[in-house]
C-alpha positions as CSV (number, residue, x, y, z in Angstrom):
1,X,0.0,0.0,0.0
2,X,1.6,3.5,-0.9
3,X,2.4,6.2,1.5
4,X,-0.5,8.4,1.9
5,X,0.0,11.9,2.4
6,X,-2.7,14.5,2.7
7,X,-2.6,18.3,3.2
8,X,-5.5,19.5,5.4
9,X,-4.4,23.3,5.6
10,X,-1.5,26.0,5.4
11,X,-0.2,28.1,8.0
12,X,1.9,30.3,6.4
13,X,4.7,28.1,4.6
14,X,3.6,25.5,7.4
15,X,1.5,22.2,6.0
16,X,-1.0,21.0,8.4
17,X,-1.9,17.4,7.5
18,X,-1.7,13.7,7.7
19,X,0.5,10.7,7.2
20,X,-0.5,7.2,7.1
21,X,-3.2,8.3,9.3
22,X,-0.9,9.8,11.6
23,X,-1.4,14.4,12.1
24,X,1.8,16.2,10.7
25,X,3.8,17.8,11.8
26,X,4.5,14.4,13.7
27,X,7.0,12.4,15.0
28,X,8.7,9.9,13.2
29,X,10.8,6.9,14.5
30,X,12.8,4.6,12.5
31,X,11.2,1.8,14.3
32,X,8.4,2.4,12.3
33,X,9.5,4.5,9.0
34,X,12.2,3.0,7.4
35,X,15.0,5.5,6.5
36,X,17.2,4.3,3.7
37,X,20.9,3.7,4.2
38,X,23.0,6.4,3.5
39,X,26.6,7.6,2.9
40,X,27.0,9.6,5.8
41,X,29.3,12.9,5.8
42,X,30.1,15.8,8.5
43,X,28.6,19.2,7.5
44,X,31.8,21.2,6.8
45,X,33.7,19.4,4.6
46,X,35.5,19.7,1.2
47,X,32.9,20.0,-2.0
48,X,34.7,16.8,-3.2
49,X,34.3,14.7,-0.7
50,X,30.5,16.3,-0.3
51,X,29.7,15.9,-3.5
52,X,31.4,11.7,-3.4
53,X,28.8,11.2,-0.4
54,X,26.0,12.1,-2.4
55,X,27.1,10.0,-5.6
56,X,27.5,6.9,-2.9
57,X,23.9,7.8,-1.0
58,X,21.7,7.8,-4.4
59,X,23.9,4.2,-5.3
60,X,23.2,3.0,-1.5
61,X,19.0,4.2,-2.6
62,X,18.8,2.1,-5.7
63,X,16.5,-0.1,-4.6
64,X,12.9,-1.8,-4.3
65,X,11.3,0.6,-2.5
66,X,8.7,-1.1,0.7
67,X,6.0,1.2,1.7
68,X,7.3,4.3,4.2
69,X,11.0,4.1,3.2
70,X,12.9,7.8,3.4
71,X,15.4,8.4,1.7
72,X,18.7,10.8,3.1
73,X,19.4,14.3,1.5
74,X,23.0,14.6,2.1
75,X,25.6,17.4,0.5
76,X,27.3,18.9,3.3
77,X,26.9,22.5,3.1
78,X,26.5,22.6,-0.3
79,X,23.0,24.0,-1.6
80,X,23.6,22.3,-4.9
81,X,24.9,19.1,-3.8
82,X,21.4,18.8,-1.9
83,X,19.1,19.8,-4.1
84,X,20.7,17.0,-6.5
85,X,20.5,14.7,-3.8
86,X,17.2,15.2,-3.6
87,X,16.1,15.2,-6.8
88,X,17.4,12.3,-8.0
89,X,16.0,10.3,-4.9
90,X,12.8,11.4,-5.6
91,X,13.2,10.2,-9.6
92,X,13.6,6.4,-7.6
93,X,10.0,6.9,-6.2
94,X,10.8,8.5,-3.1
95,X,8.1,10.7,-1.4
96,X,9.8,10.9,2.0
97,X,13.2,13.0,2.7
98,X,15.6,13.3,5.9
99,X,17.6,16.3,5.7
100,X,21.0,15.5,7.3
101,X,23.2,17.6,9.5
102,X,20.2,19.0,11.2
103,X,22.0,19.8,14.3
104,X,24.5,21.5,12.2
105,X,22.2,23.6,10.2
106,X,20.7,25.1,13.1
107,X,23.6,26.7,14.1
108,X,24.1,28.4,10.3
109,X,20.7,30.2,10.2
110,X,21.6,31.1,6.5
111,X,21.9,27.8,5.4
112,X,19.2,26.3,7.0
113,X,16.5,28.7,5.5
114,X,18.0,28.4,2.4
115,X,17.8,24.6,2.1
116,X,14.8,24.1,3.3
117,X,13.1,27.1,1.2
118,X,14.7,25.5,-1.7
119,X,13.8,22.0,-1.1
120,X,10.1,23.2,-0.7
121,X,10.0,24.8,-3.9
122,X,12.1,22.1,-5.3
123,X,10.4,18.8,-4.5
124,X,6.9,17.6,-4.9
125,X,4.4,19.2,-2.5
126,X,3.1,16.0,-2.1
127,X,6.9,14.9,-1.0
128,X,7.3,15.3,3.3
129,X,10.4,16.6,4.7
130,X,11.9,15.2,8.1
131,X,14.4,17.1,10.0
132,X,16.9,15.3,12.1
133,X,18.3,16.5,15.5
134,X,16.5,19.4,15.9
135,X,15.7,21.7,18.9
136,X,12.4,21.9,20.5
137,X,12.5,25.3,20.3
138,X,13.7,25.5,16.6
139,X,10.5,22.8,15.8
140,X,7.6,26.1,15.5
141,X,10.0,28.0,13.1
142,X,11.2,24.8,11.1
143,X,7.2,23.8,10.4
144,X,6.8,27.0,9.5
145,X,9.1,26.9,7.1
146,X,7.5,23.8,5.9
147,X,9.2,20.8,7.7
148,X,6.6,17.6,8.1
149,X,8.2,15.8,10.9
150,X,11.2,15.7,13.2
151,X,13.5,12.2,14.2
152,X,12.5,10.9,17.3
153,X,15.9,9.8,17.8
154,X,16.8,13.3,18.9
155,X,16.0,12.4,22.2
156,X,18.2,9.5,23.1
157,X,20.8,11.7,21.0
158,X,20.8,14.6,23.6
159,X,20.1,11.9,26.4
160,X,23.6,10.7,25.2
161,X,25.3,14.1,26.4
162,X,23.3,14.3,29.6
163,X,21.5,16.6,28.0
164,X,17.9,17.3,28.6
165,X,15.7,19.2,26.3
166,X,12.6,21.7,26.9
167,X,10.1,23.8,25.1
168,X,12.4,26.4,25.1
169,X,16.1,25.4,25.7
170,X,18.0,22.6,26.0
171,X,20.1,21.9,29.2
172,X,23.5,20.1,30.1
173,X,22.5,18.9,32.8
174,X,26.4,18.9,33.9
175,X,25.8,22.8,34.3
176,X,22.5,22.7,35.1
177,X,21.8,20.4,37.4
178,X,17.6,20.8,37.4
179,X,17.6,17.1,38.6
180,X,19.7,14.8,40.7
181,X,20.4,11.1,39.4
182,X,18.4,10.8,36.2
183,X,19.5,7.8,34.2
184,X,20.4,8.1,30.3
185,X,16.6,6.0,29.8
186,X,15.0,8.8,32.0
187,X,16.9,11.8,30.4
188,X,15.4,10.2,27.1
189,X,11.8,9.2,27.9
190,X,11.7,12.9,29.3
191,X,12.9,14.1,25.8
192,X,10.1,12.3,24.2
193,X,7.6,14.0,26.1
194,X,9.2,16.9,25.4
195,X,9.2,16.8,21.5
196,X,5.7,14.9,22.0
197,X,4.6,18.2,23.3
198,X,5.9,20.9,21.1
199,X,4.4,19.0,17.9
200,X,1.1,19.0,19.9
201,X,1.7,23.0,20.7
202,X,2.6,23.3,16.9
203,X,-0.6,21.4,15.3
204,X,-3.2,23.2,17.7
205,X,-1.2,26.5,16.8
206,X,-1.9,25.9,13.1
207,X,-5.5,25.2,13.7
208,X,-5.9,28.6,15.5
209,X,-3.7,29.9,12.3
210,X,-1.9,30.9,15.0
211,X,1.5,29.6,14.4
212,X,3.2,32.6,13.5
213,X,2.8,33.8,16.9
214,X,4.9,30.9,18.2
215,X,7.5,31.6,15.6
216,X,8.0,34.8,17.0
217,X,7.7,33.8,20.8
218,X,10.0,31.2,20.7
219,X,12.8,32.6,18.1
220,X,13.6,34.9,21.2
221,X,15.2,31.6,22.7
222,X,18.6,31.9,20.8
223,X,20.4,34.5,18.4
224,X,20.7,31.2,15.9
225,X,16.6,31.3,15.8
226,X,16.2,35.0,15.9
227,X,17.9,35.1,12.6
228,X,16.3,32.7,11.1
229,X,13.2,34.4,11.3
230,X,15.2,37.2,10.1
231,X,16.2,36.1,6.9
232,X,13.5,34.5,5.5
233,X,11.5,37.5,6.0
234,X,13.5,39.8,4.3
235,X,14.9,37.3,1.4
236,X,11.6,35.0,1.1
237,X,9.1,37.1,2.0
238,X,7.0,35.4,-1.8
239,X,7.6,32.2,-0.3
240,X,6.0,33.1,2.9
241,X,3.1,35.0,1.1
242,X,2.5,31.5,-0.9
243,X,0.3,29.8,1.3
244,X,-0.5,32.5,3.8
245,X,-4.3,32.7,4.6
246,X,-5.8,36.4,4.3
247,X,-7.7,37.6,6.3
């Protein structure tokens, strides 16, 4: 049975919708979506070497495809080198994309508006975008900019670096000791709940059309976010204006 993927309503950029059933923007784990295997590469590297990743990533995605498999957009830092990645996995059938680096990205607010406001425009509308490792507090801005879904793995990630991760920031809990004797397990499970919760926040936001006011809110939370939200409304205002309801 094919991936069904159905777009309910636009919240600026933002797509408001459903996924096998499931409301976006939603969580996905790769206990349950199948994510292709990839050839994996840091963010800042040599175009070469970038470019080599991508060649062995679309080889590695040649394949029968089962029904929810995702395929990796990898490239580095390089615009072009993802936008071919991305293309050509989607001439293989594929209707579901992880973007790579995420944790990265967020910490080059140029890049990361430009990627994902090119892939939008780029790729099917009917195609869903997954972002990997991101912030809770990056997730309203990243929907808004049209982002479907966000790794679950995030959370056993930062649970990794005894770090634990709230609506608005995410702690080290080796600075910040909120809590005494957590567990890696419990430093994750409380990172589910934590991304569970923001994705809730985010759909019932776009219902109200209302999302835009927790862009702003929470881009206050970091000068990475701040600019962000900076950029892509003075370089893609059109793109914002797209969807936008008027009122």
């Amino acid at each position: 049975m094919p991936v069904k993927f159905e777009i309910k309503s636009h919240d600026g950029p933002g797509r408001f919708g459903k996924l096998n059933g499931e409301m976006t923007p939603l969580i996905i784990n790769s206990e349950k979506y199948n994510i292709v295997p990839c050839q994996s590469s840091p963010y800042n590297i040599e175009y070469d070497l970038a470019k080599w990743s991508v060649k062995e990533t679309i080889s590695k995605s040649k394949k029968k495809l089962e029904e929810l498999d995702i395929g990796v957009i990898q490239g580095g830092k390089y615009l072009d080198l993802r936008l071919e990645c991305a293309k050509e996995l989607e001439k293989y059938g594929y209707t579901g994309f992880l973007i790579a680096n995420g944790d990265e990205l967020l910490l080059h607010p140029q890049d990361l508006v430009k990627l994902i406001v090119n892939l939008r425009e780029t790729l099917s509308p009917n195609a869903y975008l997954i972002y990997s490792f991101a912030e809770p507090s990056f997730m309203p801005l990243i929907t808004y900019m049209g982002i479907d879904g966000f790794l679950i793995n995030s959370a056993k990630f930062y649970s990794y670096l005894n770090v634990l991760m709230t609506p608005t920031k995410n702690y080290d809990l080796n600075t910040y000791p909120l809590f005494e004797d957590l567990t890696q397990e419990e430093i994750e499970k409380y990172n589910e709940n934590t991304i569970d919760f923001v994705l809730r926040e985010i759909r019932t936001h776009m219902k109200n059309r209302s999302l835009r006011n927790l862009v702003e809110e929470r881009a206050n939370t970091s000068p990475q976010n701040k600019s962000a939200l900076k950029i892509i409304d003075k370089k893609y205002s059109d793109y914002l204006l797209k969807n936008q309801h008027l009122f």
